[in-house]
Structures are given as structure tokens and as C-alpha cells.
VEXDREN-2710 file (C-alpha; in Angstrom, 1 decimal):
% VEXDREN-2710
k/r/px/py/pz
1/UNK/0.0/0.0/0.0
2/UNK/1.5/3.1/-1.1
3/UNK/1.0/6.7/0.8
4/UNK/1.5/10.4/0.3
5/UNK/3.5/11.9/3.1
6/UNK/3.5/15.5/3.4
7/UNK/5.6/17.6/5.9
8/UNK/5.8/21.9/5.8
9/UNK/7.0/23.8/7.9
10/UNK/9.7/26.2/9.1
11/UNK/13.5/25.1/7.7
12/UNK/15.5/23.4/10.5
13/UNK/18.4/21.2/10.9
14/UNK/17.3/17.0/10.7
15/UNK/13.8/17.2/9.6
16/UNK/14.5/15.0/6.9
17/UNK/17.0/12.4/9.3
18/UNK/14.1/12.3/11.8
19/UNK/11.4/11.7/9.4
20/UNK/13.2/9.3/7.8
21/UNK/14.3/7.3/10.3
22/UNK/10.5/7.4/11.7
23/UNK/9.9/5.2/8.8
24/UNK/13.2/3.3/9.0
25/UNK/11.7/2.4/12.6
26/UNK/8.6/0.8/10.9
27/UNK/10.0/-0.9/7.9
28/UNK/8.3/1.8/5.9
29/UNK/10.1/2.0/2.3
30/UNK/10.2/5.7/0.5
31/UNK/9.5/5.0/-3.1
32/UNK/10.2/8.6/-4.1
33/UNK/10.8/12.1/-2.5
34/UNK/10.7/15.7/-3.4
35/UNK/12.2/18.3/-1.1
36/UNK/13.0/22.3/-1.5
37/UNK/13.0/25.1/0.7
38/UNK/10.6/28.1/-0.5
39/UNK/11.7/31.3/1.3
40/UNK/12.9/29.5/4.6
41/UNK/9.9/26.9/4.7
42/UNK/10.8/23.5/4.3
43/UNK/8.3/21.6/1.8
44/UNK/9.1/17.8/1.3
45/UNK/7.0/15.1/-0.1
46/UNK/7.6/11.5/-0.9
47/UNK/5.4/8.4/-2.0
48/UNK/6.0/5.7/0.8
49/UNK/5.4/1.7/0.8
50/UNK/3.8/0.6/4.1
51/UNK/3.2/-3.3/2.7
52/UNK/6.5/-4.6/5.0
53/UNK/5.3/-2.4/8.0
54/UNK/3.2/-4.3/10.9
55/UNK/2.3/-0.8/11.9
56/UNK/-1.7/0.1/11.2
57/UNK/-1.9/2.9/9.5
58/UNK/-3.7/4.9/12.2
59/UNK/-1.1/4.9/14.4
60/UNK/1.4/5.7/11.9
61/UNK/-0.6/8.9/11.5
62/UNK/-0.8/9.8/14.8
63/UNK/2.6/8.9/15.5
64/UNK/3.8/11.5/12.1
65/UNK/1.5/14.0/13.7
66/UNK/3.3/14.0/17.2
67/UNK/6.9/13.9/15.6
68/UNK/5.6/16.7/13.0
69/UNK/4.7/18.7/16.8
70/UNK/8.0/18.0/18.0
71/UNK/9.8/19.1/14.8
72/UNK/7.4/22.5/14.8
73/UNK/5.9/20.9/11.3
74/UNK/2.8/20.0/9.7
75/UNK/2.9/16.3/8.7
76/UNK/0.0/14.7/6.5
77/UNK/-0.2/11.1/5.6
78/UNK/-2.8/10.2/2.6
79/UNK/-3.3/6.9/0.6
80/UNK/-2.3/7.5/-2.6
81/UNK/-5.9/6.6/-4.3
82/UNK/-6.9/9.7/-2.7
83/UNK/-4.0/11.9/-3.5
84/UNK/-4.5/11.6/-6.9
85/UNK/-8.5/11.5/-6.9
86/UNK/-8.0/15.2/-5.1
87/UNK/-5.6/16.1/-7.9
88/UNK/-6.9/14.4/-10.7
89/UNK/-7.9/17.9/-13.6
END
């Protein structure tokens, strides 16, 4: 199963480290990723694979939400059916 994971916010050192190695924690794979910095905010996205994780998806989102509180981010987690439904034209 494949999800969207989106995290803005404020630029600061290890965002990426920390929300990587969240998903390293949970056997979560990153497919792809996308990262820039737009006038000091930090805007990364990346396609993950949760198929080897035994985490439920729930609690992988409300575990991103409390490490995306403790990084002063916003981190959103979407299937992937419903990331492109939203942004289909």
C-alpha cells in the first residue's frame, strides 16, 4: 500500500533524518521524495510503501502527527488513491 507523506513547515536542521528514520523504525520504504526550501519553509513530499510495516496505518498517523509537533511541522499522511482522486484535472 502506497501513501502520500507530506511535511511543511519552518527550515531546521534533521527534519528529513528524523522523518526518515521514523519510517526506518517501521520498515516503511520511500519510493520517491521531493524536497525544496521556499523562502525559509521546508516543503518535502515522498510516496512511501507501508506493505513490510506491521504498523496500522492509524497509528502511523498519529505517530507522524506527534513527531511533525515535535519538529514544529505539519505532517499529513494520505493513501495514494486519494491523493490523486484530489488532484486528478
Amino acid at each position: 500500500m502506497n501513501v502520500i507523506i507530506t511535511v511543511v513547515g519552518t527550515d531546521k536542521v534533521g527534519i528529513i533524518a528524523r522523518v526518515s528514520a521514523f519510517l526506518a523504525e517501521r520498515n516503511i520504504n520511500i519510493e520517491d521524495i521531493s524536497q525544496t526550501i521556499l523562502s525559509g519553509n521546508f516543503v518535502m513530499m515522498m510516496m512511501a510503501n507501508l506493505s513490510s510495516s506491521s504498523a496500522p496505518l492509524e497509528s502511523v498517523k498519529k505517530d507522524l502527527d506527534q513527531l511533525g509537533e515535535s519538529l514544529g511541522v505539519s505532517i499529513s499522511l494520505m493513501h495514494e488513491k486519494v491523493f490523486s482522486a484530489m488532484h486528478r484535472i
